[in-house]
Every structure is written in structure tokens, then in C-alpha cells.
N, C-alpha and C positions, 0 to 999 in steps of 0.2 A: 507565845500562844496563851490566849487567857482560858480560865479555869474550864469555863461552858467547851471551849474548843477542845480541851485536850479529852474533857470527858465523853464528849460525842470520838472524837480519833479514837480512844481507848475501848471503847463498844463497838466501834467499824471495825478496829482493827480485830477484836477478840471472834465479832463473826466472819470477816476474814479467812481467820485463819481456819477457826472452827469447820467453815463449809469446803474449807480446803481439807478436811483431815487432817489439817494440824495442832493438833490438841495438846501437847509439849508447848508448843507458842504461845496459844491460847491461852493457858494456863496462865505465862510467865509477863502477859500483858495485863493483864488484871491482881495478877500476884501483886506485883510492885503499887497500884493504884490501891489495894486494897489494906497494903499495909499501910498508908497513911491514912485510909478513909472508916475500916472497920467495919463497912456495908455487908452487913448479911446474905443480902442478896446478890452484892458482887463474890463473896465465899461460895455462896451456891451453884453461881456460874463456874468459880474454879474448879471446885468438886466435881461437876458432870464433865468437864474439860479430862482431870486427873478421870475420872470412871471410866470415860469410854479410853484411855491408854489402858488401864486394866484390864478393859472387855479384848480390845485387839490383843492383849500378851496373854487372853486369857484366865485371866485372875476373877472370875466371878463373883467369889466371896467379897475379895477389896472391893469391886464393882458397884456389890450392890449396897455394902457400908456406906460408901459413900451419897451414890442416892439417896439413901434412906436422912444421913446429916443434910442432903442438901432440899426435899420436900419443902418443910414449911419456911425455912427462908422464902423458896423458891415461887410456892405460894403468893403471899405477903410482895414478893418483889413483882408478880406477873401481874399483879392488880393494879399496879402501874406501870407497864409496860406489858401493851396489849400483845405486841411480838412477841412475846414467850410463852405466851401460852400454848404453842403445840408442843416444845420443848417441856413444860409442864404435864402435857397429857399424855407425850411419850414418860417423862420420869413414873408416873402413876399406874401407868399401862405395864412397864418392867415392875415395877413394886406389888403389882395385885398378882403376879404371874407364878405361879406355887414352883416351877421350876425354870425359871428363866434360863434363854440360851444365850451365848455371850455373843456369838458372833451376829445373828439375829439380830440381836439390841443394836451391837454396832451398825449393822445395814440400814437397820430403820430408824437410827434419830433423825431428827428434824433438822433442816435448814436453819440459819438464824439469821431472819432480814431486820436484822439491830441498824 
């Protein structure tokens, strides 16, 4: 598989799993890419992958740390890839919310047609 291939597989697969609810996966398919790559905005993507496990166990606080690291990656990276952007205006949308609820979050993130 050459380079271009695996990194389109690695964005299928990460909304894959993503719009599957499986954000453990998600996570661990970008994890591995990003430690050779460095991409900020592939960090950003793992961060809202690792947030919403948080929001489902719970953990609002972790939750919302993490969004918060994942913003202006996430920013920066949806300016080139127009597909992110509702996943951007959900991350904004939990960040401006003076008391966000977790499971709420969880119900209404966005699809990801990566």
C-alpha cells in the first residue's frame, strides 16, 4: 500500500469506527499514524476520539481537557478538510457551554464523512 493509500485507509478507517461508537479504535488507528507523523491535527482527532470515552464513563472534567488541547489543532486542521467542520462546531459548541452535560455531548457529536 503506498503512502497516499494508507493515509486515506487511516481517515476511513478512524471514521469508521468513530460513527460506529467506537472511539477506543478510533483512537488506536490514528495513534500508531501519528506517532510517526506528529500531525497536530491528527492529535486533535485522537483527543476528541479519547473525550467522548470519557463523556460515556462519565468523566466530564477529562472530557472537556481534552477538547480544550484539541481546539486549535483542530481548527488549523478543518481549514483543510472541509469534513470537519461540524465536528469543529460541535467541539465549540461543548466549549462555550458554562456547564456542559456529558451524555448530551456524547448524543450529539457529529458523524465523520472522512
Amino acid at each position: 500500500m503506498t503512502k497516499p493509500d494508507r493515509d486515506v485507509w487511516a481517515y476511513a478507517e478512524f471514521a469508521r469506527l468513530w460513527n460506529s461508537e467506537r472511539y477506543f479504535e478510533a483512537h488506536e488507528v490514528l495513534e500508531d499514524r501519528w506517532r510517526v507523523t506528529s500531525d497536530p491535527g491528527e492529535r486533535a482527532l485522537i483527543q476528541c476520539a479519547a473525550a467522548l470515552l470519557h463523556l460515556r464513563r462519565g468523566n466530564l472534567a477529562g472530557a472537556m481537557k481534552l477538547l480544550r488541547a484539541a481546539a486549535v489543532p483542530l481548527e488549523a486542521f478543518a481549514r483543510h478538510r472541509p469534513s470537519l467542520r461540524p465536528l469543529l462546531a460541535w467541539l465549540r459548541c461543548a466549549l462555550e457551554q458554562p456547564a456542559p452535560d456529558a451524555a448530551q455531548l456524547a448524543r450529539t457529536r457529529p458523524p465523520l464523512p472522512l
